[in-house]
C-alpha positions as CSV (number, residue, x, y, z in Angstrom):
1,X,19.7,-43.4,24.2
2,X,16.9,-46.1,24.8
3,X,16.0,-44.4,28.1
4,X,15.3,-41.0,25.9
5,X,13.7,-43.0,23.0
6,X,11.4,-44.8,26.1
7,X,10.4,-41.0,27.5
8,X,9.3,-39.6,24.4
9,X,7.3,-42.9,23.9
10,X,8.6,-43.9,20.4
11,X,9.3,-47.2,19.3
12,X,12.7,-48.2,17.9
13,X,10.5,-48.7,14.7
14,X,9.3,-45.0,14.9
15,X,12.2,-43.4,15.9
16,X,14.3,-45.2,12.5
17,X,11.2,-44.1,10.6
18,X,11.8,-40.5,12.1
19,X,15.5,-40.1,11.8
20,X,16.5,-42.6,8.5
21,X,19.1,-44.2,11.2
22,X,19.2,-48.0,10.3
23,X,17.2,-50.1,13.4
24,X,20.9,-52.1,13.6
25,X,22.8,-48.9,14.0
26,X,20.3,-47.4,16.7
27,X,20.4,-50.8,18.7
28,X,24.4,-50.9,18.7
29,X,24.3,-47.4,20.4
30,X,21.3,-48.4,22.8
31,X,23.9,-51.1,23.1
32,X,26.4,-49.0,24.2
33,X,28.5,-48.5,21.4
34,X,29.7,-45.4,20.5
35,X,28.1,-42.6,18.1
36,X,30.4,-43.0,14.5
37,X,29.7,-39.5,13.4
38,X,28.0,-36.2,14.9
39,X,26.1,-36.7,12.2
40,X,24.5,-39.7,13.0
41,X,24.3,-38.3,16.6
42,X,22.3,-35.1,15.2
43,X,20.0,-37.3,13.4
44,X,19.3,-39.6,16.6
45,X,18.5,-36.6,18.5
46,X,16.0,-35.2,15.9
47,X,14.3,-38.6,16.1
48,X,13.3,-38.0,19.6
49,X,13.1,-34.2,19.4
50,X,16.5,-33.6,21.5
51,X,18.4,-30.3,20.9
52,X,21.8,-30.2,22.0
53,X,21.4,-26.7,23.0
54,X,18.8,-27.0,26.1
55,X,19.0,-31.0,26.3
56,X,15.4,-31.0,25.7
């Protein structure tokens, strides 16, 4: 997730901004923890303009 976050150039700061995912729950999974809800995965991706469709 950091390595995505990095590309699109967005600070942790901006992507929790972006996506309302608290800045400790977005550095557990840059951690390596594991996603709670698809949820909170959706909302991670939309902070860095992901889709799951196309990966981009």
């Amino acid at each position: 997730m950091q390595e995505v976050r990095e590309a699109a150039d967005m600070s942790m700061y901006a992507q929790w901004l972006k996506c309302g995912v608290s800045r400790d729950m977005i550095i557990r999974v840059e951690g390596g923890e594991p996603i709670p809800t698809l949820h909170v995965a959706a909302r991670l991706a939309h902070g860095v303009e992901v889709s799951g469709a196309d990966g981009r």
